[in-house]
C-alpha positions, 0 to 999 in steps of 0.5 A, spaced: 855 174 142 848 177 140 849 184 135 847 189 140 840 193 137 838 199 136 831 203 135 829 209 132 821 210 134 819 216 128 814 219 133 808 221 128 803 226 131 796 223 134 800 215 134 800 214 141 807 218 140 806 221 147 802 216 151 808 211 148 814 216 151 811 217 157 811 209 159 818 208 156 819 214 160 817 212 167 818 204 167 826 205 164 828 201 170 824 196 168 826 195 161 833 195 163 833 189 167 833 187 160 838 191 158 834 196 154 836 202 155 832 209 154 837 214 155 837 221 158 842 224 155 838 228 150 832 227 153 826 234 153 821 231 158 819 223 157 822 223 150 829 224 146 828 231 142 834 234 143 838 228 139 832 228 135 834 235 133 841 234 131 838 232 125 834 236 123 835 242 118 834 250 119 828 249 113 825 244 117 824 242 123 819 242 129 818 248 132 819 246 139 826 243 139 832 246 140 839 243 141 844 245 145 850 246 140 856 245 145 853 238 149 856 233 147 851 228 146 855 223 143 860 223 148 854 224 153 851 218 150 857 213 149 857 213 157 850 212 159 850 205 154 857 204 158 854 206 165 848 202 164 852 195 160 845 197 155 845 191 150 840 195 146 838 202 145 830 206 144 830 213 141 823 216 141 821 223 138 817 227 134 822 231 132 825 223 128 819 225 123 823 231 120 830 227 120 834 230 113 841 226 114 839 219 115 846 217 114 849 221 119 844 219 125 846 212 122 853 213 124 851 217 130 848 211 133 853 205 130 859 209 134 855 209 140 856 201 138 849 199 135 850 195 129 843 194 127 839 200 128 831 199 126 826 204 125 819 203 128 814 208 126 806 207 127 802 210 121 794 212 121 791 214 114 792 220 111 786 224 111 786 222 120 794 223 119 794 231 117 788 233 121 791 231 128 798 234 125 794 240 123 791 241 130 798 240 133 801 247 130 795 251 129 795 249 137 801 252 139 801 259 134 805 256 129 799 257 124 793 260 122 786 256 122 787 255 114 787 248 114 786 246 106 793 248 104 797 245 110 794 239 108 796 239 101 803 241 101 805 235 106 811 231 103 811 227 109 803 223 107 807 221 101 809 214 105 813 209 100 817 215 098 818 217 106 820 210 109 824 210 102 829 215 105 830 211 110 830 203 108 835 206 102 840 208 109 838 202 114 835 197 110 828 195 108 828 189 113 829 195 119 824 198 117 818 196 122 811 199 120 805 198 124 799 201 122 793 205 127 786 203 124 781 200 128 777 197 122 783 192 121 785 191 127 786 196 133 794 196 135 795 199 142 802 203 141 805 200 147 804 193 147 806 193 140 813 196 141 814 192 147 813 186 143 818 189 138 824 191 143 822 183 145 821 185 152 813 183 152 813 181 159 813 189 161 807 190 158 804 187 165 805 194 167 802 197 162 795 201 164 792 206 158 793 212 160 790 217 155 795 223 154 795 228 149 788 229 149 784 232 142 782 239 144 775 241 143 774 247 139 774 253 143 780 250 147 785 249 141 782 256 138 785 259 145 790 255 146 793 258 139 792 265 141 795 265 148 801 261 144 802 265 138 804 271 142 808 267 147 813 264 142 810 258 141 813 255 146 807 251 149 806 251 157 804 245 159 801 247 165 797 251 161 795 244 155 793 240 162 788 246 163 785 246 156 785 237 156 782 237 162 776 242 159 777 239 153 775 232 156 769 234 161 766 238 157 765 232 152 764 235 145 761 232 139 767 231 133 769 236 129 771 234 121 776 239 117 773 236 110 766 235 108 765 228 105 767 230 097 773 234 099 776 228 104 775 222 098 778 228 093 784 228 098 785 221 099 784 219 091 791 222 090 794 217 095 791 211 092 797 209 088 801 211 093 799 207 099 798 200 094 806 200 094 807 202 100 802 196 103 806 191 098 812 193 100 812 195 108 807 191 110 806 185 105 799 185 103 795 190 098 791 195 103 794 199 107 788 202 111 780 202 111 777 205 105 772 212 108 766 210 107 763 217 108 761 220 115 757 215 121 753 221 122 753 228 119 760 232 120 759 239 123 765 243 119 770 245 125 768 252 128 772 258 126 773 263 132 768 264 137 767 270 141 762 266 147 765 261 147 773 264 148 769 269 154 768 262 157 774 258 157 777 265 159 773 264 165 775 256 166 782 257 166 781 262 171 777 258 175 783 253 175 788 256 177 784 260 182 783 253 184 790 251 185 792 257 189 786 257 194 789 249 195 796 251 196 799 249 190 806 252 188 806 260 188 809 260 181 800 259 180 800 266 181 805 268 176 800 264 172 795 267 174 797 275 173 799 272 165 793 270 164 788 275 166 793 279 162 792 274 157 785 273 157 784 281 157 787 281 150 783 275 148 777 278 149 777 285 147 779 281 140 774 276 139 769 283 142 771 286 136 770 280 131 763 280 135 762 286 133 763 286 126 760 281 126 754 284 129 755 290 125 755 285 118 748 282 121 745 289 122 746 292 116 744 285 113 737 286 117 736 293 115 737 291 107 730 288 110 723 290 110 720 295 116 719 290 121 727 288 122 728 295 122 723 297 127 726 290 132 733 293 131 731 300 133 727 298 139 733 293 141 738 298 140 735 304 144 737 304 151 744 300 154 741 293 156 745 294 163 745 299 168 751 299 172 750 303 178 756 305 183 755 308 189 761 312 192 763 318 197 770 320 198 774 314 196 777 316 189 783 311 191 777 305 188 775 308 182 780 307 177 780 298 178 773 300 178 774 303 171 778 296 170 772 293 172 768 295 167 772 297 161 774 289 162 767 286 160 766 283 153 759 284 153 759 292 152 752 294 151 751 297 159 751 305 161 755 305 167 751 310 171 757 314 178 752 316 184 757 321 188 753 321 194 755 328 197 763 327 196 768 331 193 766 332 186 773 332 181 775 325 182 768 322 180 768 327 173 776 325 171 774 317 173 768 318 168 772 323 163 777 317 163 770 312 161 767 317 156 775 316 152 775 309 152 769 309 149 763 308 156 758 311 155 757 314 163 752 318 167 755 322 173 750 323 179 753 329 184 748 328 190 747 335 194 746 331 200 748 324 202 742 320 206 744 313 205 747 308 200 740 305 199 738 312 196 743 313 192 742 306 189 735 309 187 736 315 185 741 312 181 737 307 177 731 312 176 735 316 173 737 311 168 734 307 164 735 300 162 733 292 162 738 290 166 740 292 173 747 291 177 750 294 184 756 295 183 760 298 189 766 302 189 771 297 191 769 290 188 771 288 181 768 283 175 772 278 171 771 280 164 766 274 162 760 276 169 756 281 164 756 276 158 755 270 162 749 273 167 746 277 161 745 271 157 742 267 162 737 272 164 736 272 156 734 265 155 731 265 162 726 270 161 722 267 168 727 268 172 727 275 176 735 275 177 741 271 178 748 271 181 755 268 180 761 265 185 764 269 188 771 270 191 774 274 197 780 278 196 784 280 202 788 287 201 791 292 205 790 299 204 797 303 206 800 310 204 793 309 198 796 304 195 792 298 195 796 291 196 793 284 195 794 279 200 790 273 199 784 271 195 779 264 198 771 261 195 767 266 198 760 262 196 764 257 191 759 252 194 752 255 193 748 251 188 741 254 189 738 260 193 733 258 198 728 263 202 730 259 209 737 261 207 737 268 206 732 269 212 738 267 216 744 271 213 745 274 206 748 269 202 752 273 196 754 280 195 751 285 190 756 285 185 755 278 183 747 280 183 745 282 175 737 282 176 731 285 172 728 292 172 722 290 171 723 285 179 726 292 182 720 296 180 715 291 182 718 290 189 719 298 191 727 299 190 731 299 195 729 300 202 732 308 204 730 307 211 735 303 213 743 305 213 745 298 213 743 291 210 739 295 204 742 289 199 740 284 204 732 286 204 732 288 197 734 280 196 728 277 199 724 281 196 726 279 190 726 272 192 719 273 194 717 274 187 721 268 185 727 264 185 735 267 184 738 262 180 746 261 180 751 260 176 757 256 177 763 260 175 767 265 179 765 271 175 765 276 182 770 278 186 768 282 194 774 285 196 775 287 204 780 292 207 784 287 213 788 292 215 783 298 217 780 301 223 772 301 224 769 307 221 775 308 216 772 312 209 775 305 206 773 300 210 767 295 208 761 295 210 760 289 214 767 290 217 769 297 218 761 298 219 760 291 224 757 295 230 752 298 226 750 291 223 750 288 229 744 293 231 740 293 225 739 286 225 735 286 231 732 292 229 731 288 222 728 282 224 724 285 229 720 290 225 717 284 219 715 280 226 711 285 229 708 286 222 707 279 221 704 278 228 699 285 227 697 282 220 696 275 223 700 272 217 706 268 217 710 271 213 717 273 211 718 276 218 716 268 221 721 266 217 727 271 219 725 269 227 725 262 224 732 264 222 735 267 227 733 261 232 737 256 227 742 261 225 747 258 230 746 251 227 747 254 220 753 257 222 756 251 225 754 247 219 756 253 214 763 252 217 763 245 216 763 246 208 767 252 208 773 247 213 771 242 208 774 247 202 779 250 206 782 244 208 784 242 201 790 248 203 797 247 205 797 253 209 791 252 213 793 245 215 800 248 217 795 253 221 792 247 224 799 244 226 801 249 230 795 250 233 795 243 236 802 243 236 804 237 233 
């Protein structure tokens, strides 16, 4: 009777650990059919982690592994064997690395009836070893970004004397070793573990899969500071997020060592690996030698306060993305962290921007007159002004106040016209910004003529380069005014641009706002055309951040009209140039469902829906009678034009939108019971 094995895979970061265990994971049945068992018991996602724990110590162990002290695994392990009449016996974990009693685990394996017990472990050289095992811990919170004394104070790179612990226990001739490294041959994890359990023919199911993907910079950098407060136990939902990023985003590799400090690392390896290589591998080179970078390696980035407002806004986008398709509802228990989470982020990588910016400063004034007179001009006067518009609402003001105190770009004056309305409310809200550090400027209207005079009197009052309407009852995510500023910056041609926006559907009861649904709003705009917007506006204000200098060339916004103000000042704009867009849900437009028209909190384009009935007719009508009496076709042709193919648009329009909505479980049960099927 053939001697029943066993094999131990010491699972070493960055070897194919992961893609390895997901496939023994997922083909388990196929391996038993040749009495190859990979168990359950112990079993932490695709892998043995909680066995692995076992045998580990308090002082040394990996961090995400806990072992429940009252399962009897042992017990529990004996009778899957028994159950499964398993001939040979896999173990896989990363948790094997940091196996302190090697007897004990021999024992432990020998009572489940394997006599001979292998270990299998995949190698890399040190320096590519220590850096993927770095990046490991700094992503889960467990370390801050001080790579050099990580890397020097590794026991585990000495590998003669690591695999020596365990050949001193189960015998040098258990001990498979197999080496990662594409100058000497590139070895594939999985084919070449199959060959060693002697089931090669499983191999035939094997498709490479990329698991564990490196995270770029700014994913890791996030991913640490989400995890360090989070008990450092790491969401994988969130990971699969930060990998699908990582992997769009297709960034250039980052080094942890320049040149002379990596050759300095690896020099004290050198005897070291020389007997590892005679010993375990039987020829006198473990690895290939560095020959120095292929191309200048960039140092990898500390903390970076831009790119953290940009990946705070894609994970958003993401889960956003997963309730709108219908996905399970614990999304928006994840959504409600990490705004929470993002928030945090934010208002620490802004003050690390700050400090910076303030070292900057105090840098360039150290200079001569001409850097001085730059940084005064620059600094004297807010970049934007924000201008909310309210009357009578002051249930709105405090989310708008969130709004605001959200944004990781901060050089703004937010400017609060009080169109005619109880005054108290609209001073406390402001009186709350000046304490958190906003600078405001309160407006009291005598008399209210119309949202688009207070929208004048607002911006005239104030002074800025940048405008935005920031109505009462909508809201931003933290990036929107760093996002569309900095475009605006590196654009200088470009007259004003927006963002996606998303719809959020609440209901107002006993004034307590409550959220009832959020769907894409213009997720699918990809370019502002004039043809367009002559049929209907296609994007609210709060996601239009635009120039002063456009807003004085076009004459402001229109007085006379009581509704569809925002519309005609966005053609006017258009009329000047283009309207760029960026493609990242950065605006939210809320709308009341459950009102009556005419109520004080009701949106415009709802509560107000008669009036723009009329006015667009009225709209419409006025630019062609101008057009025809200066004999022109101008913009009054166009919106004639647009109203003719305006219900064609709209069959079209909601086509797209179908197409979008169709992804969403709860819209395709709607259709089911309208059909009843």
């Amino acid at each position: 009777m053939d001697t029943r094995k066993a094999f131990i895979h010491i699972g070493f970061p960055k070897t194919g650990t992961t893609t390895l265990q997901a496939f023994l994971h997922n083909h388990n049945e196929d391996l038993l059919r040749h009495g190859v068992l990979y168990p359950n018991t112990g079993k932490l996602w695709h892998a043995q982690h909680e066995l692995a724990g076992l045998f580990q110590n308090d002082e040394e162990r990996l961090y995400w592994v806990k072992t429940d002290p009252k399962k009897p695994y042992l017990e529990l392990l004996k009778e899957e064997v028994k159950i499964k009449n398993a001939t040979s016996l896999v173990l896989s974990s990363e948790a094997f690395t940091f196996t302190n009693n090697h007897l004990n685990l021999k024992e432990f394996i020998n009572e489940c009836g394997f006599e001979d017990v292998n270990i299998v472990c995949f190698l890399r050289r040190q320096d590519l070893w220590v850096e993927s095992a770095f990046t490991q811990l700094y992503k889960a919170g467990l370390l801050e970004f001080d790579f050099s004394s990580y890397a020097n104070n590794q026991k585990r790179l000495d590998y003669y004397t690591y695999l020596d612990e365990w050949a001193n226990v189960f015998g040098e001739d258990n001990i498979h070793i197999e080496i990662i490294d594409k100058e000497l041959g590139h070895v594939d994890v999985v084919p070449a573990m199959l060959k060693i359990l002697n089931v090669e023919d499983v191999a035939d199911k094997y498709l490479p899969e990329r698991y564990n993907a490196t995270l770029s910079p700014d994913a890791l950098h996030y991913s640490h500071l989400i995890h360090k407060e989070n008990n450092n136990q790491l969401l994988g939902w969130l990971i699969e997020i930060l990998e699908k990023y990582s992997v769009r985003l297709k960034a250039e590799k980052f080094i942890f060592q320049v040149e002379d400090e990596r050759i300095s690392f690896l020099q004290k390896y050198e005897l070291i690996n020389e007997k590892f290589a005679k010993k375990y591998l039987g020829r006198d080179i473990a690895f290939s030698e560095f020959k120095g970078f292929s191309k200048p390696g960039k140092l990898y980035p500390e903390l970076n306060c831009v790119d953290m407002n940009v990946i705070c806004q894609y994970v958003e986008n993401e889960i956003y993305e997963k309730i709108v398709s219908g996905q399970d509802k614990e999304w928006f228990a994840r959504k409600e962290f990490i705004q929470t989470e993002n928030i945090r982020i934010q208002n620490m990588t802004s003050k690390i921007k700050t400090n910076q910016e303030n070292t900057k400063i105090k840098r360039a004034l150290g200079g001569g007159d001409m850097e001085k007179e730059v940084l005064i001009k620059e600094d004297s006067f807010p970049k934007v002004a924000i201008i909310t518009r309210t009357k009578n609402r002051p249930i709105m003001l405090p989310r708008v106040l969130i709004s605001i105190s959200r944004q990781t770009f901060k050089n703004f004056i937010w400017v609060l016209v009080n169109d005619a309305g109880v005054k108290e409310p609209v001073d406390e809200i402001a009186s709350r910004a000046t304490e958190n550090g906003i600078d405001v400027l309160v407006i009291h209207r005598d008399q209210s003529i119309g949202m688009e005079a207070a929208s004048n009197e607002g911006v005239h009052r104030s002074d800025s380069e940048y405008i935005i309407i920031h109505d009462d009852d909508d809201t931003w995510e933290e990036a929107f005014l760093e996002k569309t500023v900095d475009y605006l910056d590196e654009n200088r041609h470009v007259p004003g641009v927006i963002t996606w926006t998303n719809r959020i559907d609440e209901t107002l009861d006993d004034d307590c706002i409550r959220f009832q649904g959020v769907s894409p709003y213009n997720h699918w705009l990809q370019n502002i055309y004039l043809s367009d917007m002559a049929m209907e506006n296609r994007f609210p204000p709060i996601s239009f951040l635009f120039r002063r200098s456009v807003y004085d060339k076009v004459g402001g916004f229109d007085e006379e009209l009581p509704v569809l103000g925002d519309w005609d000042f966005h053609l006017k704009v258009l009329m000047e140039g283009d309207i760029h867009v960026l493609p990242y849900v950065l605006a939210n437009y809320h709308f009341r469902i459950n009102l009556d028209k005419g109520n004080i909190y009701g949106n415009t384009v709802t509560s107000g829906v008669d009036k723009h009935i009329l006015y667009d007719a009225i709209y419409r009508n006025k630019k062609l009678r101008e057009d025809i009496k200066n004999g022109i076709s101008g913009i009054g042709t166009l919106l004639a034009l647009g109203q003719m193919f305006r219900k064609t648009n709209y069959m079209s329009d909601m086509v797209s939108r179908l197409g979008n909505a169709s992804k969403s479980s709860w819209f395709l049960s709607l259709i089911r019971k309208a059909l009843k099927v």
